[in-house]
C-alpha positions as CSV (number, residue, x, y, z in Angstrom):
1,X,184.2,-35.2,169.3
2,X,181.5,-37.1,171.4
3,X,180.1,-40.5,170.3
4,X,176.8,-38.7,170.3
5,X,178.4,-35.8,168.3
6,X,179.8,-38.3,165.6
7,X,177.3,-37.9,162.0
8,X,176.0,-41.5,162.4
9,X,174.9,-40.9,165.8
10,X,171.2,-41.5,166.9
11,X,170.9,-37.9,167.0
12,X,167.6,-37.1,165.9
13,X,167.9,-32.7,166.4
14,X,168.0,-31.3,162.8
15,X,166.8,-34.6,160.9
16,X,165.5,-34.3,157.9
17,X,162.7,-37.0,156.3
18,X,164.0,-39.0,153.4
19,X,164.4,-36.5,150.2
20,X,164.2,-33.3,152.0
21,X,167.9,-32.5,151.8
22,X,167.7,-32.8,148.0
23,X,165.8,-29.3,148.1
24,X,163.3,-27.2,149.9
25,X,160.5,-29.1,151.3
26,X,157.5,-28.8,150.3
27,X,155.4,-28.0,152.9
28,X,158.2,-25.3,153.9
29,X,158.5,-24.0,150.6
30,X,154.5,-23.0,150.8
31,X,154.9,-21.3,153.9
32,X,157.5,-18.7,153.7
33,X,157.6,-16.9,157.0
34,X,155.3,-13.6,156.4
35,X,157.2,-10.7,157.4
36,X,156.7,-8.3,159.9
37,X,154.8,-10.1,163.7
38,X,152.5,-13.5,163.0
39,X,152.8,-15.1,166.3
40,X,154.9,-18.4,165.3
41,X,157.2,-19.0,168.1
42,X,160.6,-18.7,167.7
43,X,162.4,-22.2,168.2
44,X,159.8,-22.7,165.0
45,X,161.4,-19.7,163.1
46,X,164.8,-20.5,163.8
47,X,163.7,-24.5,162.8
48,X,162.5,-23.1,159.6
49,X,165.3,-20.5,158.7
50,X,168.2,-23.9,159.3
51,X,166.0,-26.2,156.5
52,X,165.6,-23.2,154.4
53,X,169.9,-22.6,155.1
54,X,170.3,-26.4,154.6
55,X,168.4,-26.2,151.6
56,X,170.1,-23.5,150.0
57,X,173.7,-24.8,150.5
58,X,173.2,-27.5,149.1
59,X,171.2,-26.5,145.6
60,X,174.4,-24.0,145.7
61,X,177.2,-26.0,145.7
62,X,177.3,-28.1,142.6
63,X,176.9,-24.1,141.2
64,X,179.8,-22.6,143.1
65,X,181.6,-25.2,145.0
66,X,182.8,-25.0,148.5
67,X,185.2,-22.3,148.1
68,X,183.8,-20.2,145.8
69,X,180.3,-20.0,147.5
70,X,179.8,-17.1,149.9
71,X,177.3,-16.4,153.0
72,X,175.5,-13.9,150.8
73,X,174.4,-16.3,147.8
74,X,173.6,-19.0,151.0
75,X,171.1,-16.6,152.5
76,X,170.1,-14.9,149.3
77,X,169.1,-18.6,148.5
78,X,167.7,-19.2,151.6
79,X,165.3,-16.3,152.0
80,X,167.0,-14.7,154.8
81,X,169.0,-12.1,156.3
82,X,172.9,-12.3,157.2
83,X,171.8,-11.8,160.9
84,X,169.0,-14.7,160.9
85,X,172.3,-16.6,159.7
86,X,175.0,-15.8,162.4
87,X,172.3,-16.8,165.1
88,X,172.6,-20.3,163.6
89,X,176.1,-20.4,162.4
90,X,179.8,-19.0,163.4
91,X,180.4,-18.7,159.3
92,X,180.7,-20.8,156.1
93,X,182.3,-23.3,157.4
94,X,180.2,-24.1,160.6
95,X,177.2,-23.8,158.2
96,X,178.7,-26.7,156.0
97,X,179.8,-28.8,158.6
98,X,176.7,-28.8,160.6
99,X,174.8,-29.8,156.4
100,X,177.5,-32.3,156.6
101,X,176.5,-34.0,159.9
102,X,172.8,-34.0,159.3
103,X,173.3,-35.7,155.7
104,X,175.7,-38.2,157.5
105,X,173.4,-39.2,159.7
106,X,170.5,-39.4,157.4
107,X,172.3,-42.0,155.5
108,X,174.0,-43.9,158.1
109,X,170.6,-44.5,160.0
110,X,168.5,-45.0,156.6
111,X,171.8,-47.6,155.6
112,X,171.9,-49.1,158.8
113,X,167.6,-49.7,158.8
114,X,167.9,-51.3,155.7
115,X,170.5,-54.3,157.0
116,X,168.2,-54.5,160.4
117,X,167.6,-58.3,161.2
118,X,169.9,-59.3,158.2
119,X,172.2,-62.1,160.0
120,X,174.3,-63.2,156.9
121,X,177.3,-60.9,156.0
122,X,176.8,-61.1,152.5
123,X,173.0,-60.2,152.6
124,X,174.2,-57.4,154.8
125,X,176.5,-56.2,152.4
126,X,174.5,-56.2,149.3
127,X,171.3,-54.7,151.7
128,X,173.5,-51.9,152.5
129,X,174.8,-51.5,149.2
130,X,171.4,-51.4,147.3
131,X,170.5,-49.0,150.1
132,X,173.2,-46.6,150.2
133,X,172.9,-46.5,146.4
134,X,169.2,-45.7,146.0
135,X,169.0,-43.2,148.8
136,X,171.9,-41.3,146.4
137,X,170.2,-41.2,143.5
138,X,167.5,-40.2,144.9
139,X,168.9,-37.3,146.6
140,X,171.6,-36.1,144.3
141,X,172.8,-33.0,146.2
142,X,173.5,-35.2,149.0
143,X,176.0,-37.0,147.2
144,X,177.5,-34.0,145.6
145,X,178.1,-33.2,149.1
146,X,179.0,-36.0,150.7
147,X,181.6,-37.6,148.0
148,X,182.4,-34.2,145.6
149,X,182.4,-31.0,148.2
150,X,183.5,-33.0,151.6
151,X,187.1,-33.3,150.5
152,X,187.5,-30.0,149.3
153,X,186.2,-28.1,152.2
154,X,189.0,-28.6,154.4
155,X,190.7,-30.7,156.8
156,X,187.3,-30.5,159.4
157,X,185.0,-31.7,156.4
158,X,187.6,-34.7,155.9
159,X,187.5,-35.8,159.1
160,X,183.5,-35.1,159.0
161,X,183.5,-37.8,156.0
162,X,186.2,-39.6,157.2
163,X,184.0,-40.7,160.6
164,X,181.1,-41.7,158.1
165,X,183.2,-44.2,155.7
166,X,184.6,-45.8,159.5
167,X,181.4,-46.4,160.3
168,X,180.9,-48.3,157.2
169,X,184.4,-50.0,157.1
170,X,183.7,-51.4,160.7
171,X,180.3,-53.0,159.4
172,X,181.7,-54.1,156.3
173,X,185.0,-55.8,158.6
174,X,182.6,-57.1,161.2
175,X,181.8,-60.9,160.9
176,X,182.9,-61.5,157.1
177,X,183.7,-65.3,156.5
178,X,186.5,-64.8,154.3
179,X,189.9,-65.0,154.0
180,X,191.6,-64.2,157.6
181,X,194.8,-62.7,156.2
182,X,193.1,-59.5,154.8
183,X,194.5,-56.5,156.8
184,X,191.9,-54.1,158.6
185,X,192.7,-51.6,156.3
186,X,191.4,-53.4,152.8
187,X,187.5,-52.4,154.2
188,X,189.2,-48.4,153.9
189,X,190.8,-49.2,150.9
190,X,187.3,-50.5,148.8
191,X,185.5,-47.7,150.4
192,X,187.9,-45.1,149.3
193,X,187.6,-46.5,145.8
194,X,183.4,-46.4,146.8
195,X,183.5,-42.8,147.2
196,X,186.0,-41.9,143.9
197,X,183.2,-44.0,142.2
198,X,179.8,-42.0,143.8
199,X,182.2,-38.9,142.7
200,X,182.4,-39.6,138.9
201,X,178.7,-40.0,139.2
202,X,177.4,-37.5,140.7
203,X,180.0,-34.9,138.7
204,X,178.9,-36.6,135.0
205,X,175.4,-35.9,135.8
206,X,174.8,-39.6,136.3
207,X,173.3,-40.0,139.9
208,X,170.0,-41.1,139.3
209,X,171.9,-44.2,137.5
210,X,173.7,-45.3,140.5
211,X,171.1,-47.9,141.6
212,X,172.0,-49.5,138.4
213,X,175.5,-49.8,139.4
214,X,174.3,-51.9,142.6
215,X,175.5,-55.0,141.6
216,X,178.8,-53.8,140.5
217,X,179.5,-52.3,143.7
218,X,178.3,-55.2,145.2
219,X,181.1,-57.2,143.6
220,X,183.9,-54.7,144.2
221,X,183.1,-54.7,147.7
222,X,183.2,-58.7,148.2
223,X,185.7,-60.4,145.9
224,X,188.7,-59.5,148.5
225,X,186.7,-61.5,151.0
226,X,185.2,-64.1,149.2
227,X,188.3,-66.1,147.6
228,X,187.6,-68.1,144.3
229,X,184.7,-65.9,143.4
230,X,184.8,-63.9,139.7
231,X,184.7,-60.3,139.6
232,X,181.4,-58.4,138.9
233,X,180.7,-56.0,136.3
234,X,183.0,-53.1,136.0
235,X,182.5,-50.0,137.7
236,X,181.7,-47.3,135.5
């Protein structure tokens, strides 16, 4: 995989606004493609039929799970036919993976806004943290995806997720004024147990709390750098 492949890339093809992978936009909701001819061009139809694809994955999932789910309840979802889905994807798995990429990105880029200009580590942390946090519990199908399905979905979708939580252990290692005897590992370690925690959320029903749980995270993330300091609150 490409640099520019990788899901926090700059890559701005298939983007979605803030909250639109949570469920069918609006303004694409309202305007079903009419059947029969009307005209649109097609790089707009085919645009369309991959939100409306997106979309429908993801509302799916928590229902079926990766394994379970087929290509027919995707499109049924969707709004259309098996054939307008092979011109988009090879199969399930493609279609997942490419959901996988463009929720990646979202959150990396919207992450990585939010600790723009921030020069002090610790202020970057807790930026990135309160970010990260409200973007998820705003947008609980994205989670579900990123921290619940990703694992599950085989070894392609771990490596999908895996390339995300580097991204965010090299930022978190980058320039912390801690202790210099912490291995390189200890920013995988804390973001394993990150994701485990976003999990339990997101499966109890409890996303929309996570913001609440900023703090917490906060302190799980910076005690092993920051020696003499107390723990926070307990993750839930």
């Amino acid at each position: 995989m490409t640099p520019s492949e990788q899901p926090c890339a700059a890559g701005r093809e298939g983007r979605f606004g803030e909250g639109a992978l949570a469920g069918l936009p609006a303004e694409l909701a309202l305007s079903r493609l009419p059947a029969g001819r009307h005209g649109l061009p097609r790089s707009f139809v085919a645009g369309n039929q991959r939100l409306r694809i997106f979309a429908a994955l993801l509302r799916l999932l928590p229902e079926h799970g990766y394994a379970a789910l087929t290509i027919g309840h995707i499109t049924r979802g969707a709004g259309v036919s098996r054939a307008a889905f092979y011109q988009q994807f090879a199969g399930k798995e493609d279609c997942f993976l490419a959901a996988l990429d463009v929720a990646s990105r979202w959150l990396c880029e919207r992450v990585e806004a939010a600790v723009e200009g921030l020069e002090d580590w610790e202020a970057r942390v807790r930026a990135a943290a309160a970010a990260a946090l409200t973007l998820l519990g705003a947008n609980p199908l994205v989670g579900h995806l990123l921290a619940v399905e990703a694992p599950r979905a085989g070894g392609a979708a771990r490596e999908r997720q895996q390339l995300l939580l580097d991204r965010f252990a090299a930022a978190l290692r980058a320039g912390h004024p801690g202790r210099e005897d912490l291995p390189d590992e200890m920013a995988d370690l804390l973001l394993g147990g990150v994701v485990t925690m976003l999990a339990r959320y997101v499966r109890s029903g409890r996303a929309e709390t996570l913001p609440e749980a900023t703090e917490a995270l906060v302190g799980f993330l910076l005690i092993p750098y920051l020696s003499g300091e107390e723990p926070g609150a307990t993750l839930a």
